[in-house]
Structures are given as structure tokens and as C-alpha cells.
C-alpha positions, -999 to 999 in steps of 0.1 A, spaced: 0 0 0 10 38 -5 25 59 20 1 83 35 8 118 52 -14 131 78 -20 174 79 -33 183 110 -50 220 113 -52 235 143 -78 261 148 -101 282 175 -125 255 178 -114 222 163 -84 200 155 -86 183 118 -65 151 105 -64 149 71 -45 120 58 -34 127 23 -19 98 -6 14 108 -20 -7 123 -51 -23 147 -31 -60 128 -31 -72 127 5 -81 95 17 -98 101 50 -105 136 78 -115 132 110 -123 169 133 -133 173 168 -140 203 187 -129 220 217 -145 245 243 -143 282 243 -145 302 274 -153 335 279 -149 346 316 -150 380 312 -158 406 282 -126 405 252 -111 378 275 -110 343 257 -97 308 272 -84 276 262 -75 244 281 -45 227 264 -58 196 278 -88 200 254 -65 205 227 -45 172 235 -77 148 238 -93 163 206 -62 158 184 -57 125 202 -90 119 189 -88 129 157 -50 112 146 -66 77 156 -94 81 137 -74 84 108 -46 62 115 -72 35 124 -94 45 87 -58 41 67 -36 18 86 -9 35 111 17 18 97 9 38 64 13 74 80 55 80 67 48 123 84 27 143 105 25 179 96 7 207 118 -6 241 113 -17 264 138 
């Protein structure tokens, strides 16, 4: 089987996986979202914890869809 490459967006309010073919086609995306707080007015928060578990989440979705012994990179944008 092909070697696959997983993209990983990070964004305000969700982690995606997208696990691409060498060609470019994508195979498979998973996304999960994550809480936004905001305690007061203009102040916003974030648990890293709930960034963790969501991309957790999201990377064995893929890995499971494609086979993890496909995935040759990770990349990540933020």
C-alpha cells in the first residue's frame, strides 16, 4: 500500500486530520471540537488539555481509517 501523510489543522475550535496519498488525493478527515470560554468581556480561554484529547481523537481516527503503519509524516498548522 501507498504511503500516506497526515495534515493536522489546528484552529479556534477544532483540530482536523487529514490524511493525504502521495498524489495529493485525501483518503480520510477526522475533526473534533474543543471549548471556548469566555470569563469576562474581550477575554478568551483555552485548556491545552482540550487540545490534547481532541487531536488524540482525531489522529486515531485516521490512523485506524488508513492503517498507522501507512502514516511516513505528520505535519501541523496552527
Amino acid at each position: 500500500m501507498d504511503d500516506v501523510v497526515i495534515g493536522i489543522d489546528a484552529s479556534t475550535t477544532a483540530v482536523k486530520a487529514i490524511a493525504f496519498a502521495r498524489d495529493g488525493t485525501e483518503l480520510f478527515q477526522a475533526r473534533e471540537t474543543y471549548p471556548l470560554s469566555n470569563p469576562a468581556p474581550g477575554h478568551f480561554e483555552q485548556d491545552a488539555e482540550h487540545w490534547w484529547t481532541a487531536l488524540l481523537s482525531a489522529l486515531k481516527q485516521v490512523a485506524d481509517k488508513v492503517g498507522a503503519a501507512r502514516v511516513k509524516a505528520i505535519s501541523i498548522a496552527h
